[in-house]
Structure formats: structure tokens, C-alpha cells
N, C-alpha and C positions, 0 to 999 in steps of 0.2 A: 384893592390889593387882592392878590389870588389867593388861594391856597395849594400847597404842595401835589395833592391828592388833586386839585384841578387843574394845574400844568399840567400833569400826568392824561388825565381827560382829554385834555384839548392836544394833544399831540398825537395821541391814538386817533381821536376821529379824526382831526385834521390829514392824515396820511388814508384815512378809508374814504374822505371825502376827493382825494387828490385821486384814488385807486376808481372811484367812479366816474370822475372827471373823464379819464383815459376812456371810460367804457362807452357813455351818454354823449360827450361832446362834441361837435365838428372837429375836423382835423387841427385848425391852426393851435385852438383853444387844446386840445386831445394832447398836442404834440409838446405845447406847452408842460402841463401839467406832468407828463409823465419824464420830462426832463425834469422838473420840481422833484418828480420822486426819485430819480438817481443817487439825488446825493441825502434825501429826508431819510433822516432813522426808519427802521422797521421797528414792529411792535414790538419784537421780540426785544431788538435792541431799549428800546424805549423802558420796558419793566425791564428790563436788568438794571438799569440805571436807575429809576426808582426804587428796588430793592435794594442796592448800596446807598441809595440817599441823596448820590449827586453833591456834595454839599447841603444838602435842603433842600435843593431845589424841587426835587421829584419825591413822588411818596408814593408807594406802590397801592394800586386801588384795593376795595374789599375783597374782590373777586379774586384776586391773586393774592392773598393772605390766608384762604381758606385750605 
């Protein structure tokens, strides 16, 4: 089981890992990914939702509490 604060985590890198995909990889792979990112939340998006909660689901990290 996760924790709120680690959704939050893994959806951040997960879209910065997706943002280097595009940069590092051959085209097909490249091409891929940056369709992945069309429709994946951005960060911005991502802590906003964690800021309201989400239901639980999300929980806004330390760094954005400060």
C-alpha cells in the first residue's frame, strides 16, 4: 500500500521521466512517449490536486507545504 504523499511522488517523476523519454530516445520510442504526455497531468496540475486532496488520494509533498 502507498502512501498519499507517494502517489504524489510517482506521478511527478513519472511525467519528468516521460519529459526525458522525448529528449534521450530513438524516434519510435520518442514518439511514443510524448503522446503519453498529451494527455498525463502536468506538475502543475498534479499539486493542485494534491493540495485539495483528491479524495485522499494525493497529498501535497513537503516542498510545497513550505
Amino acid at each position: 500500500m502507498t502512501m498519499p504523499v507517494e502517489r504524489t511522488r510517482s506521478l511527478i517523476w513519472m511525467r519528468e521521466f516521460l519529459e526525458e523519454c522525448v529528449q534521450a530516445l530513438p524516434s519510435p520510442a520518442s514518439e511514443r512517449a510524448a503522446a503519453i504526455l498529451v494527455d498525463y497531468p502536468t506538475v502543475a496540475d498534479i499539486k493542485a490536486c494534491a493540495m485539495t486532496g483528491c479524495g485522499g488520494w494525493l497529498e501535497p509533498l513537503e516542498a510545497d507545504l513550505d
